[in-house]
NUPAFI-796914 format. One record per residue (C-alpha): x, y, z; residue number from 1; residue in one letter. Coordinates in nm, 4 decimals. Layout:
# NUPAFI-796914
X | Y | Z | num | residu
X | Y | Z | NUM | A $
...
//
This chain:
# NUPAFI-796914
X | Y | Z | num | residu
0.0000 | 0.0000 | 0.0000 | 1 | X $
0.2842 | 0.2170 | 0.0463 | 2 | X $
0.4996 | 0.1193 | -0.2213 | 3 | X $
0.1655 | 0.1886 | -0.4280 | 4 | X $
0.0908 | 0.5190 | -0.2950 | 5 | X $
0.4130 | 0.6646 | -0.3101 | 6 | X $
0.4579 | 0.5531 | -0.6817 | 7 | X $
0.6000 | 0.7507 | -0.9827 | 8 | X $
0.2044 | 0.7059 | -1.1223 | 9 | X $
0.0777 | 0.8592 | -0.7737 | 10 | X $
0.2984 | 1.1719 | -0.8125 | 11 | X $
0.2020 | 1.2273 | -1.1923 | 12 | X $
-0.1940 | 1.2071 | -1.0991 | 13 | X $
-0.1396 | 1.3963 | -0.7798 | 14 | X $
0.0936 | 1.6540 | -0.8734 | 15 | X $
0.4009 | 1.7540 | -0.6265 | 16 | X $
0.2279 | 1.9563 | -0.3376 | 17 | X $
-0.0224 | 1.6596 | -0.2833 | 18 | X $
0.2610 | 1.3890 | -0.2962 | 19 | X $
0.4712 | 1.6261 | -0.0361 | 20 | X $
0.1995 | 1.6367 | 0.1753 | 21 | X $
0.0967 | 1.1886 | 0.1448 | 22 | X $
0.4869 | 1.1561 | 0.2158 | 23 | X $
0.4671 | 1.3738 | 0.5107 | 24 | X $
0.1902 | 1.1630 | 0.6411 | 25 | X $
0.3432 | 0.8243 | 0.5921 | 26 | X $
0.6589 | 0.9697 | 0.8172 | 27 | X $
0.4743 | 1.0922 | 1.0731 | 28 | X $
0.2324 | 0.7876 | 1.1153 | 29 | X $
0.5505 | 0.5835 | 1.0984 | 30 | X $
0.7257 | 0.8025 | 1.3487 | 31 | X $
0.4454 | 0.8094 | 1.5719 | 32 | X $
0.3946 | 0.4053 | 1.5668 | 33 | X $
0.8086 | 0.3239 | 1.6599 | 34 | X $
0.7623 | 0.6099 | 1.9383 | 35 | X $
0.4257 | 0.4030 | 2.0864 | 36 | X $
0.6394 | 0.0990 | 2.0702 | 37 | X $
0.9133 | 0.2239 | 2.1892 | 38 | X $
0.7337 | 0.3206 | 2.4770 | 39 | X $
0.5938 | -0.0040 | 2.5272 | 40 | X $
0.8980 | -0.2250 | 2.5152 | 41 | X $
1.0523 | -0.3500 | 2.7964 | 42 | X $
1.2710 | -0.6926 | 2.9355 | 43 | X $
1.3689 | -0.8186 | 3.2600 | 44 | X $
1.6295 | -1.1422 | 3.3627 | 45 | X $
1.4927 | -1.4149 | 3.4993 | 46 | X $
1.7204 | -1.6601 | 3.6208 | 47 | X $
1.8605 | -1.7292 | 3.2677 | 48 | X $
1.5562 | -1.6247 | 3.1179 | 49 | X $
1.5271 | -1.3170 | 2.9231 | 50 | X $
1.1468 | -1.1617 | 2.8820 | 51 | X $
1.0540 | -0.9010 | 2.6952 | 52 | X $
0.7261 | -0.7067 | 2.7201 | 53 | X $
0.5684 | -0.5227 | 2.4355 | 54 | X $
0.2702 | -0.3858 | 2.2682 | 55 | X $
0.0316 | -0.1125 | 2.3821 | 56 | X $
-0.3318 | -0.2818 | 2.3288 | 57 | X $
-0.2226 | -0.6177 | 2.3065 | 58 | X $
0.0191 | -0.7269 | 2.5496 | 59 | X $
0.3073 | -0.9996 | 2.4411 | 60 | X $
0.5490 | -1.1373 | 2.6475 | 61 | X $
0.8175 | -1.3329 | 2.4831 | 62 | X $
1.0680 | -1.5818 | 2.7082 | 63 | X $
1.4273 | -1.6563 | 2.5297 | 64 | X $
1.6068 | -1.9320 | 2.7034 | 65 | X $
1.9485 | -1.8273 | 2.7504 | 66 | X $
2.0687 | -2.1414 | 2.7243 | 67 | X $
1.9594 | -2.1697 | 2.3220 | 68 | X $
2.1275 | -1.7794 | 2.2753 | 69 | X $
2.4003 | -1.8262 | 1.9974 | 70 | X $
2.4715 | -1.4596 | 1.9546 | 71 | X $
2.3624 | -1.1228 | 2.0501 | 72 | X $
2.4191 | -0.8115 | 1.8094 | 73 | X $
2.4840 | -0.4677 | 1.8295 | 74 | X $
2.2663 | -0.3145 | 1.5905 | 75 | X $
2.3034 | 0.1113 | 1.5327 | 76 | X $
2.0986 | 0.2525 | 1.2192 | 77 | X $
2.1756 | 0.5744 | 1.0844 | 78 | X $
1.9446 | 0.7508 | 1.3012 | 79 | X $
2.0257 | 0.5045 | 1.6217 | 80 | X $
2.3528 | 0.6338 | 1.6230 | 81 | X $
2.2934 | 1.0305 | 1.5211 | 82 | X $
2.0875 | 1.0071 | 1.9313 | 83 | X $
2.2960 | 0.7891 | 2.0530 | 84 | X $
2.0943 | 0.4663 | 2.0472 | 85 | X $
2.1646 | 0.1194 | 1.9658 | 86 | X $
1.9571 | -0.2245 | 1.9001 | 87 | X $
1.9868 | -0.5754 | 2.0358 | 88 | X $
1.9361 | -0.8437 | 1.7857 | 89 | X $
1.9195 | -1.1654 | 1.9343 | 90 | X $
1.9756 | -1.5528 | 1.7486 | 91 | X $
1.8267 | -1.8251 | 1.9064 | 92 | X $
1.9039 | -2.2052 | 1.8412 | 93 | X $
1.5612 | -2.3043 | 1.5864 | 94 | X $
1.4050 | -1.9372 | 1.5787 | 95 | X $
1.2758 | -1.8695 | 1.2507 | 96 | X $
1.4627 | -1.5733 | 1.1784 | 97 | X $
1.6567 | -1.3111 | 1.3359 | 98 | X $
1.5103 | -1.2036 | 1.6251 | 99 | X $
1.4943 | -0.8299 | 1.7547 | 100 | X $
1.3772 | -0.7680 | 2.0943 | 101 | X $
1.5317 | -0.4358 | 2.2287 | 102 | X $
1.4747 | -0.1102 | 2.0328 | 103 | X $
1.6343 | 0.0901 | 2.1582 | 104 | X $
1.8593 | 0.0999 | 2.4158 | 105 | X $
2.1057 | 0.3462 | 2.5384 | 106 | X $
2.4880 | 0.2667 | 2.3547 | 107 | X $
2.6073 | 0.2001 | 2.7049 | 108 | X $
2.2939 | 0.0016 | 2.8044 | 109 | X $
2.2905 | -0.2341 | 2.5070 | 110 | X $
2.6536 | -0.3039 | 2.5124 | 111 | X $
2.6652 | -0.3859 | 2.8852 | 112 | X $
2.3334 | -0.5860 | 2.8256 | 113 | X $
2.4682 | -0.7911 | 2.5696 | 114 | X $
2.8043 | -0.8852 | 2.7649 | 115 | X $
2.5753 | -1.0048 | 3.0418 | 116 | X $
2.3649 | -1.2139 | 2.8456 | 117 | X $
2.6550 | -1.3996 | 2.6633 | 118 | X $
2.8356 | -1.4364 | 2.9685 | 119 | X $
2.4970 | -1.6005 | 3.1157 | 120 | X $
2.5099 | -1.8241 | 2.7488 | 121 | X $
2.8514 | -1.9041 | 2.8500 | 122 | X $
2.9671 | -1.7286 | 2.5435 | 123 | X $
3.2082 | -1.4927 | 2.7146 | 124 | X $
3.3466 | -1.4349 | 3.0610 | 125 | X $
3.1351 | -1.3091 | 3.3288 | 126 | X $
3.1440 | -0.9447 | 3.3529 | 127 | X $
3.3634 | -0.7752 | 3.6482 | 128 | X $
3.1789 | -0.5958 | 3.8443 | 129 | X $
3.3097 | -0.2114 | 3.8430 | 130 | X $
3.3211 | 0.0233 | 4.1006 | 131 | X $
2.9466 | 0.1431 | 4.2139 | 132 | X $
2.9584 | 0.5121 | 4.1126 | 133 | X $
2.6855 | 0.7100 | 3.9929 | 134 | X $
2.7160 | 0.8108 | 3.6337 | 135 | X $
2.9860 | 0.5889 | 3.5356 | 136 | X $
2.9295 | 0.4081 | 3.2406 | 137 | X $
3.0679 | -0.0050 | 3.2555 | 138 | X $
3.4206 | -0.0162 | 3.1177 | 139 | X $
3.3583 | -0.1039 | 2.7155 | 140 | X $
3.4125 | -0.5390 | 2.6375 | 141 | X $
3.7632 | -0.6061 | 2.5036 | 142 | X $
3.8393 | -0.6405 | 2.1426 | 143 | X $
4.0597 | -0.8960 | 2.1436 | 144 | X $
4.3142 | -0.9674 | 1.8730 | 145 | X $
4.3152 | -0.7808 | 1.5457 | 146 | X $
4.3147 | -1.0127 | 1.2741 | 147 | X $
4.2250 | -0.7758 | 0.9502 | 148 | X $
4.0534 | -0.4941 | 0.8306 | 149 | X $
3.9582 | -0.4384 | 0.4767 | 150 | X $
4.0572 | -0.0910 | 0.3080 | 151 | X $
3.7630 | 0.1493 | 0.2313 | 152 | X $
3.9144 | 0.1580 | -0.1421 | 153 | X $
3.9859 | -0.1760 | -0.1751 | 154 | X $
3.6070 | -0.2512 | -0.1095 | 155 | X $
3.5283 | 0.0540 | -0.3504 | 156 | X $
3.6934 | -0.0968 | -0.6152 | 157 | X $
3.5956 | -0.4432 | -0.5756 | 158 | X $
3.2147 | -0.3731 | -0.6182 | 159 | X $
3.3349 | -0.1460 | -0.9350 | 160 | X $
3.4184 | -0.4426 | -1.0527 | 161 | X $
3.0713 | -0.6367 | -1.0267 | 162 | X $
2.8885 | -0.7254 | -1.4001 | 163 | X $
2.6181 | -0.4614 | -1.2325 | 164 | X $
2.8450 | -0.1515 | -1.2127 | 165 | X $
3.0570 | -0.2526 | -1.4962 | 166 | X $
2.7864 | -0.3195 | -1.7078 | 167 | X $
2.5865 | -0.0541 | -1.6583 | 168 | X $
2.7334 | 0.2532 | -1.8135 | 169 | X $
2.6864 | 0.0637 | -2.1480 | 170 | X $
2.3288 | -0.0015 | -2.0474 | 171 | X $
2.2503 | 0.3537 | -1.9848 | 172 | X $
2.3896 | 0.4368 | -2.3281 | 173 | X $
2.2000 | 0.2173 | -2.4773 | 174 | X $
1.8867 | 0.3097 | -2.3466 | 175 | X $
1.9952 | 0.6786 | -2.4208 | 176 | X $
2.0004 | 0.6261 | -2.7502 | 177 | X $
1.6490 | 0.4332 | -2.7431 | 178 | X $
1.4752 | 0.7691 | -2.5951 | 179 | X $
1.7140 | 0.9755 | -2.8404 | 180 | X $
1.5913 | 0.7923 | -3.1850 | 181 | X $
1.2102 | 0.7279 | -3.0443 | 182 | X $
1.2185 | 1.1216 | -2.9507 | 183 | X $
0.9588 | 1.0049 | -2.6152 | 184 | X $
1.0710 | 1.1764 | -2.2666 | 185 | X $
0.8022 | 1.1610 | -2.0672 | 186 | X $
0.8372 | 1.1963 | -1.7022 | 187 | X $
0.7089 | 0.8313 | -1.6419 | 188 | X $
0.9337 | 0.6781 | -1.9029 | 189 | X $
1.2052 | 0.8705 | -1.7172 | 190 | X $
1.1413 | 0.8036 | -1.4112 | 191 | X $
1.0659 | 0.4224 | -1.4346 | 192 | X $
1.4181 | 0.3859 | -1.6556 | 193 | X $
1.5748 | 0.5718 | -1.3760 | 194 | X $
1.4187 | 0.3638 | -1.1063 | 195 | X $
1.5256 | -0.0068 | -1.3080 | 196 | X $
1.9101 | 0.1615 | -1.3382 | 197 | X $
1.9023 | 0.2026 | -0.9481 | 198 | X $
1.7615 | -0.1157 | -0.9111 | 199 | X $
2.0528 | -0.2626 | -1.1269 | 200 | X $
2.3171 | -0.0530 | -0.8913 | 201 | X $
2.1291 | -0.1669 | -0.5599 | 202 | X $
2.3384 | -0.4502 | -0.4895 | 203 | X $
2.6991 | -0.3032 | -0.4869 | 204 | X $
2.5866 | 0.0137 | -0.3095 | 205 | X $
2.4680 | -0.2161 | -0.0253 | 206 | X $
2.7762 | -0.3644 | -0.0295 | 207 | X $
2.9495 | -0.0889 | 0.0372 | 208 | X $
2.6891 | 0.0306 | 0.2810 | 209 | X $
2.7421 | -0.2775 | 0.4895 | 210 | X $
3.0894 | -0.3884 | 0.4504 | 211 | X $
3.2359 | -0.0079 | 0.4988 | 212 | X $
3.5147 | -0.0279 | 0.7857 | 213 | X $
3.4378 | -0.3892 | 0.7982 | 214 | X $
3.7157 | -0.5765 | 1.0408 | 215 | X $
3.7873 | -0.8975 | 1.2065 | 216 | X $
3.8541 | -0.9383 | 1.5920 | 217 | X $
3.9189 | -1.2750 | 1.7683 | 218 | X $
3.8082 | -1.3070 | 2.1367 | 219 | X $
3.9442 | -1.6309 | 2.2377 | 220 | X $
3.6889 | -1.8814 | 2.0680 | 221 | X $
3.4571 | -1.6233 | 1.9217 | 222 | X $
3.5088 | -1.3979 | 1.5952 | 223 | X $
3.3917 | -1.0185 | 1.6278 | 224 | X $
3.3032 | -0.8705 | 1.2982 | 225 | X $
3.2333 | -0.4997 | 1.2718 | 226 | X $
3.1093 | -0.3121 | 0.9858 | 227 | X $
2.8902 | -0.0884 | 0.8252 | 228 | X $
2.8224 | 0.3303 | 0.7985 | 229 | X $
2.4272 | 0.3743 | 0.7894 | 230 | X $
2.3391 | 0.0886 | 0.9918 | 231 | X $
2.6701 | -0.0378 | 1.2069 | 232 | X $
2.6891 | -0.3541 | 1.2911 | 233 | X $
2.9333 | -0.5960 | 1.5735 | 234 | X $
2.8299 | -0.9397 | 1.5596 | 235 | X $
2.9733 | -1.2650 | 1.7431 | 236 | X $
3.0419 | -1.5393 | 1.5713 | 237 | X $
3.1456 | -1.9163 | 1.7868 | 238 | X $
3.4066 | -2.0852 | 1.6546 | 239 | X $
3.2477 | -2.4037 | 1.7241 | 240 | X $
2.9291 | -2.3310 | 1.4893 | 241 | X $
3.0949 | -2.2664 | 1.1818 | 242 | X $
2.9608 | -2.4734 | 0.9881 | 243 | X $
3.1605 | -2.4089 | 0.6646 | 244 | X $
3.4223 | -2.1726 | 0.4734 | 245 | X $
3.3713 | -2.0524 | 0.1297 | 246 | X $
3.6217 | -1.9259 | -0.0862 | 247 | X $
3.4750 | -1.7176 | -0.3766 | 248 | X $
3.7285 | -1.5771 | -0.7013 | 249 | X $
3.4906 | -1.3994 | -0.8801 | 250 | X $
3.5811 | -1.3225 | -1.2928 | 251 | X $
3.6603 | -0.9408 | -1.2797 | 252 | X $
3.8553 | -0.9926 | -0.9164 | 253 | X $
4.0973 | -1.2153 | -1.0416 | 254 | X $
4.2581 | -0.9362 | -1.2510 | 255 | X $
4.3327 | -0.7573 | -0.8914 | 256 | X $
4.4443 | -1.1278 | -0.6762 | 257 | X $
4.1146 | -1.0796 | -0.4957 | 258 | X $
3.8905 | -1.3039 | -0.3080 | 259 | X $
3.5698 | -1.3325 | -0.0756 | 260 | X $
3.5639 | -1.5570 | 0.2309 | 261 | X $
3.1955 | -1.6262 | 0.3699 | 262 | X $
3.0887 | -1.8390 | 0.6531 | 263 | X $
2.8095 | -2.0897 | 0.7190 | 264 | X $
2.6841 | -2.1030 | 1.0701 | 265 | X $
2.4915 | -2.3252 | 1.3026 | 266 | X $
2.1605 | -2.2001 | 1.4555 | 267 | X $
2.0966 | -1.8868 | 1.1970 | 268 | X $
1.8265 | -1.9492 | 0.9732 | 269 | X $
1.8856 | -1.9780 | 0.5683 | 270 | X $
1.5697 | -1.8040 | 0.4983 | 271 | X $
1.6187 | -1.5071 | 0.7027 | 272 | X $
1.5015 | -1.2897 | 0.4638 | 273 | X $
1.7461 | -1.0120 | 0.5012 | 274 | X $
2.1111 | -1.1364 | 0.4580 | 275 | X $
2.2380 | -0.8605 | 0.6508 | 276 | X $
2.0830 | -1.0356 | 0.9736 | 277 | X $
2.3459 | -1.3506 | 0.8809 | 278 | X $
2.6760 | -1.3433 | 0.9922 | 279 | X $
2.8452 | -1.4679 | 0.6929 | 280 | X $
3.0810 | -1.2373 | 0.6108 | 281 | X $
3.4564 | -1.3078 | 0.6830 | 282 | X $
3.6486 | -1.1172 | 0.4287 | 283 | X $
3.4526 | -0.9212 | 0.1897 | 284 | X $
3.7686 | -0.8360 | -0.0064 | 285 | X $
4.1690 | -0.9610 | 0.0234 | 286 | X $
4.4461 | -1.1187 | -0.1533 | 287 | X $
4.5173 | -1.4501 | -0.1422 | 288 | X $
4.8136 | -1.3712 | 0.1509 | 289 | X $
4.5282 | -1.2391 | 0.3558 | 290 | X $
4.2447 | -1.4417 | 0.2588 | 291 | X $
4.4761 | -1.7569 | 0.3434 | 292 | X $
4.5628 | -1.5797 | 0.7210 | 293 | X $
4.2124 | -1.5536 | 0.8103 | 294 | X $
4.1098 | -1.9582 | 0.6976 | 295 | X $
4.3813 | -2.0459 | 0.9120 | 296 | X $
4.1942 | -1.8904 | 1.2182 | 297 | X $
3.8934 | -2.0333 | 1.1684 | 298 | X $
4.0324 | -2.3977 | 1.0626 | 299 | X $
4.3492 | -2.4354 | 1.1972 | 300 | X $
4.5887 | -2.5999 | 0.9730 | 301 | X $
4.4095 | -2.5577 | 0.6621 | 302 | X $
4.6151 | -2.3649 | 0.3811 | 303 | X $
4.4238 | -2.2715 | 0.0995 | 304 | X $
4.7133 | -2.2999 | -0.1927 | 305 | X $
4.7389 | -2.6826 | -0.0393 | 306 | X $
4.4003 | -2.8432 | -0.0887 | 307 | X $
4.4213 | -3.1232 | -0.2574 | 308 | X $
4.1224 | -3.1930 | -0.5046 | 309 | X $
4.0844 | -3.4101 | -0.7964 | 310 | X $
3.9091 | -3.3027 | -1.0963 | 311 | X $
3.6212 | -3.5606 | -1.2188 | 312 | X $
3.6914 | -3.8836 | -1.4499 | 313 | X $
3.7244 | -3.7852 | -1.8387 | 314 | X $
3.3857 | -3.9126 | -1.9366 | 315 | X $
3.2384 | -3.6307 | -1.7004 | 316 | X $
3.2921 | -3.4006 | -2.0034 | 317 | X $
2.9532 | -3.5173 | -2.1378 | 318 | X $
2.8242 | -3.3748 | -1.8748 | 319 | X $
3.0485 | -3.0775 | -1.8205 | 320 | X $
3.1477 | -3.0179 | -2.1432 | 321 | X $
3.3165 | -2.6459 | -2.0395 | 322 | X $
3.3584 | -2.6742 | -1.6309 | 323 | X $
3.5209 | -3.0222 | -1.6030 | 324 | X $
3.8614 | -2.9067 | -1.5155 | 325 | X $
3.7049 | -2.6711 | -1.3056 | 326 | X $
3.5346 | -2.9198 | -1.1023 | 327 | X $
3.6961 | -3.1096 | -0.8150 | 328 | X $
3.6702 | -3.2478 | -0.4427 | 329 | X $
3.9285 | -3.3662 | -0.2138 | 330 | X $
4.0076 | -3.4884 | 0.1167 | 331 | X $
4.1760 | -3.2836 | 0.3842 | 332 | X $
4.3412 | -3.3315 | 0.7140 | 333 | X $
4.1046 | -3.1475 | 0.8400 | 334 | X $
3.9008 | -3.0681 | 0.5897 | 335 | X $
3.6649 | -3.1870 | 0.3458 | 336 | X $
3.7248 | -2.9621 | 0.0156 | 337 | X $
3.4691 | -2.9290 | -0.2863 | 338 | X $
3.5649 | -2.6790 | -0.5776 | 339 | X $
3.3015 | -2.5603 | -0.9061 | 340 | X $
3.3025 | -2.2818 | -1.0720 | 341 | X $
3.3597 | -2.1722 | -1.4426 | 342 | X $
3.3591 | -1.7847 | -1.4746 | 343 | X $
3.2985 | -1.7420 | -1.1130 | 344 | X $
3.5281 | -2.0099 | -0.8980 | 345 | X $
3.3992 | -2.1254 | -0.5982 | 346 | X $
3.5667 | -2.3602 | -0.2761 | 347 | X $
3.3402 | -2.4991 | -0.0006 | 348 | X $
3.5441 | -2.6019 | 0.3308 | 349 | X $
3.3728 | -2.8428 | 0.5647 | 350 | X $
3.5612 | -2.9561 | 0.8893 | 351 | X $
3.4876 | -3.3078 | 0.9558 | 352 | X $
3.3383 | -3.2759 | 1.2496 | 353 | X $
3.0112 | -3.0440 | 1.1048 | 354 | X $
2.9675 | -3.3162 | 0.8529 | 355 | X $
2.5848 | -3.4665 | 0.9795 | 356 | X $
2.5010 | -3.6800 | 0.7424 | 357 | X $
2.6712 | -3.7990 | 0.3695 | 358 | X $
2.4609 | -3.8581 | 0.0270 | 359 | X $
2.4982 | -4.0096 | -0.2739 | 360 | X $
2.2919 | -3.9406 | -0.5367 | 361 | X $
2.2849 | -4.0207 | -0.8995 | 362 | X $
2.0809 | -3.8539 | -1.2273 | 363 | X $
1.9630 | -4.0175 | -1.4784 | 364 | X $
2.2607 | -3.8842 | -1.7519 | 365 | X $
2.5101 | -4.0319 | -1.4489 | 366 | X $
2.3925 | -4.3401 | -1.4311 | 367 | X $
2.5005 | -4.3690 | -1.8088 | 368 | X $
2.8150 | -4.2194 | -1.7461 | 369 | X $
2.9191 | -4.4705 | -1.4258 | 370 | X $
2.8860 | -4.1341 | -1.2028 | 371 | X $
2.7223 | -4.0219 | -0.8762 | 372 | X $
2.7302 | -3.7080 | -0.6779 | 373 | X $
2.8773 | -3.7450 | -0.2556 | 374 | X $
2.6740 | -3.4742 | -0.0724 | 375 | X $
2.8507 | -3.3811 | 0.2594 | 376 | X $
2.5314 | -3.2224 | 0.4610 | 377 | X $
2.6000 | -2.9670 | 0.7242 | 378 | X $
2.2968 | -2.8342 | 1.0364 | 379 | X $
2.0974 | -2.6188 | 0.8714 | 380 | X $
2.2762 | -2.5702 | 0.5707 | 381 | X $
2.4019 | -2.6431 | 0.2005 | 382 | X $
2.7495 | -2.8220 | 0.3164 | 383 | X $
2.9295 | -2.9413 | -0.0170 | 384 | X $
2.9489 | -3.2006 | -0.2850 | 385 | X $
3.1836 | -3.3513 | -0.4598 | 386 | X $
3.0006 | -3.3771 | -0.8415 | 387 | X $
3.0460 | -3.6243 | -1.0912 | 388 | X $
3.2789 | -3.8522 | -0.9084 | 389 | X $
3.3325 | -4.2216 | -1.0631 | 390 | X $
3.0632 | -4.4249 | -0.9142 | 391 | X $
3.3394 | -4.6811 | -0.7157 | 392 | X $
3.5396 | -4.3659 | -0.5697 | 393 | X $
3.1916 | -4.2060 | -0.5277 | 394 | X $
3.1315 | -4.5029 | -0.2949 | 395 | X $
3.5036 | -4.5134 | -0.1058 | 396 | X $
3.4686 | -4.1460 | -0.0784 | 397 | X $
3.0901 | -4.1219 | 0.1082 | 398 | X $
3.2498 | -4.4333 | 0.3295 | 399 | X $
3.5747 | -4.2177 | 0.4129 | 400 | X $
3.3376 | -3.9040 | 0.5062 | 401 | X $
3.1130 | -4.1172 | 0.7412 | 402 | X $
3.4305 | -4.2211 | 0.8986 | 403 | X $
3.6117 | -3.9406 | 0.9357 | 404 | X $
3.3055 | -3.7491 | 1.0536 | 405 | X $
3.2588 | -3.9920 | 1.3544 | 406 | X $
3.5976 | -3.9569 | 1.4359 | 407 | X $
3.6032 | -3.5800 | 1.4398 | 408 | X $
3.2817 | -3.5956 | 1.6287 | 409 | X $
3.3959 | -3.8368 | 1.9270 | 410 | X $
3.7608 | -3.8425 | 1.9391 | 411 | X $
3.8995 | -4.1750 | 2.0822 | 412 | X $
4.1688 | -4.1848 | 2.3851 | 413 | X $
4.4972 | -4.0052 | 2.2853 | 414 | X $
4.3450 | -3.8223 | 2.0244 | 415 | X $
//
């Protein structure tokens, strides 16, 4: 209804002073609901139980377990942090998405808040209790050690070189010279041209948005990403629910040595509908030096110029006509290791000990060909396969997985 009554069409009926004035509206109504709800928000502890009480004619109270807590974010929009505000976002082992209890909070408030309920977790130490004097804020949580932080530039450039920004100066000509030779400029044409190019752009610019001053902290077994300039962002991320690295080399990068590390982790849901809410991002831009530093935090003894993978049997050509080279899994120390890619390059990291269950499956074109497809399933989320594979090695490799999994997972004596 918004989106509808705020369209280019609305303002070309209504003319300008009666679209100034159904904007104003819309802000104020909006303003005036977040202030009622604002109001109406509050939490209390429990035990280690956190509730939170909201709504003005209908009541809701909402319990979170402590005990299911993975992570609890620091959240600042643009105006958040222009009065000094912040959000707590909370993720909750099997919540549906993202959840986000506590807006807003004092900076002070939330930050203290959120070291008390990952201490009560047992995601971080217990707080120390500081000297009782009035109008002392609590001492800020410790950083821990610096492990990178991307370059403004670098991340400038990087999204420069994405098919949408690279790709769309010729667009824009194009479409120039369609309103040049048609001789049509009306201010609806315009407009809705103008509104698909920012569309196009979108992506990139939120990149930059959300990535901007983007580094990496380690906290003893936790990560600390922090990032963002509208909306700023510090979220925790366990070592022990990482779920899976991914290496990404995309086409235009590769001129520049660049890649993209992501992460895949336990208890946040896949179809949280705004990616921003997932903590995914480990490197949104490096060279290989750097890229190779941070995997070896995450999975110790992993080196990312050392994985060995095996490209597919010949006959997988039928198949993969183009990408067969490009193709290949491997086994690891520590690691199981699935590469794909043609343009784009892709490498998919699973530890072991994530691995929840192994697949093999087989199409109707491999079972021609003598090939199957070893699935290595991860909680929650994609894992990585190992396509193509000659159907006997498929076999040895899904029984070396299984194994190798249940060893990671309970550890014998000496171990």
């Amino acid at each position: 209804m918004v989106i509808a009554g705020l369209s280019w069409s609305t303002l070309s009926r209504v003319g300008f002073g009666w679209f100034s004035v159904l904007v104003a509206v819309f802000v104020l109504g909006a303003t005036v609901l977040s202030v009622v709800s604002w109001w109406n928000t509050g939490y209390h502890m429990v035990g280690r139980e956190l509730r939170v009480h909201e709504g003005l004619l209908w009541r809701r109270t909402r319990a979170i377990p402590l005990e299911r807590l993975q992570a609890v974010e620091v959240v600042r929009p643009l105006l958040a942090q222009l009065t000094g505000l912040a959000e707590l976002r909370l993720e909750v082992v099997g919540g549906g998405k993202t959840e986000a209890p506590l807006a807003y909070l004092g900076v002070t408030e939330a930050t203290a808040l959120r070291q008390r309920l990952l201490a009560v977790a047992g995601h971080a130490p217990a707080p120390t209790a500081a000297p009782a004097t009035a109008g002392t804020p609590p001492p800020p949580a410790p950083t821990g050690r610096r492990l990178h932080a991307v370059r403004n530039q670098d991340l400038l450039v990087s999204q420069l070189l994405t098919p949408q920004a690279f790709l769309l100066p010729f667009g824009l000509a194009f479409v120039v010279a369609q309103f040049v030779r048609e001789g049509s400029w009306s201010f609806v044409a315009v407009a809705s041209t103008l509104t698909a190019m920012a569309g196009v752009i979108l992506q990139p610019i939120r990149r930059v948005l959300d990535d901007w001053s983007f580094r990496l902290d380690r906290d003893g077994d936790v990560l600390r990403v922090h990032n963002g300039l509208l909306e700023t962002r510090v979220q925790t991320v366990p070592l022990h629910r990482v779920q899976t690295v991914g290496v990404t080399w995309p086409l235009l990068w590769r001129v520049k040595g660049w890649l993209r590390l992501r992460l895949e982790v336990a208890g946040y849901s896949a179809a949280e509908p705004d990616d921003r809410n997932r903590p995914d991002r480990l490197l949104p831009v490096g060279d290989a030096g750097t890229g190779g530093l941070v995997v070896a935090e995450v999975l110790p003894g992993v080196r990312l110029n050392e994985l060995p993978t095996t490209p597919p049997p010949a006959r997988a050509r039928w198949l993969r006509p183009l990408s067969r080279a490009r193709v290949g899994a491997g086994l690891h120390e520590q690691v199981f290791a699935a590469r794909a890619g043609l343009l784009t390059r892709h490498v998919t990291l699973v530890p072991y000990a994530r691995i929840q269950s192994v697949r093999v499956t087989r199409g109707p074109a491999q079972r021609l060909l003598r090939l199957a497809t070893v699935h290595a399933d991860t909680a929650g989320g994609a894992g990585a396969a190992a396509v193509d594979r000659d159907l006997a090695e498929a076999w040895a490799l899904a029984a070396e997985l299984t194994t190798r999994a249940q060893a990671a997972r309970h550890p014998g004596p000496g171990r």
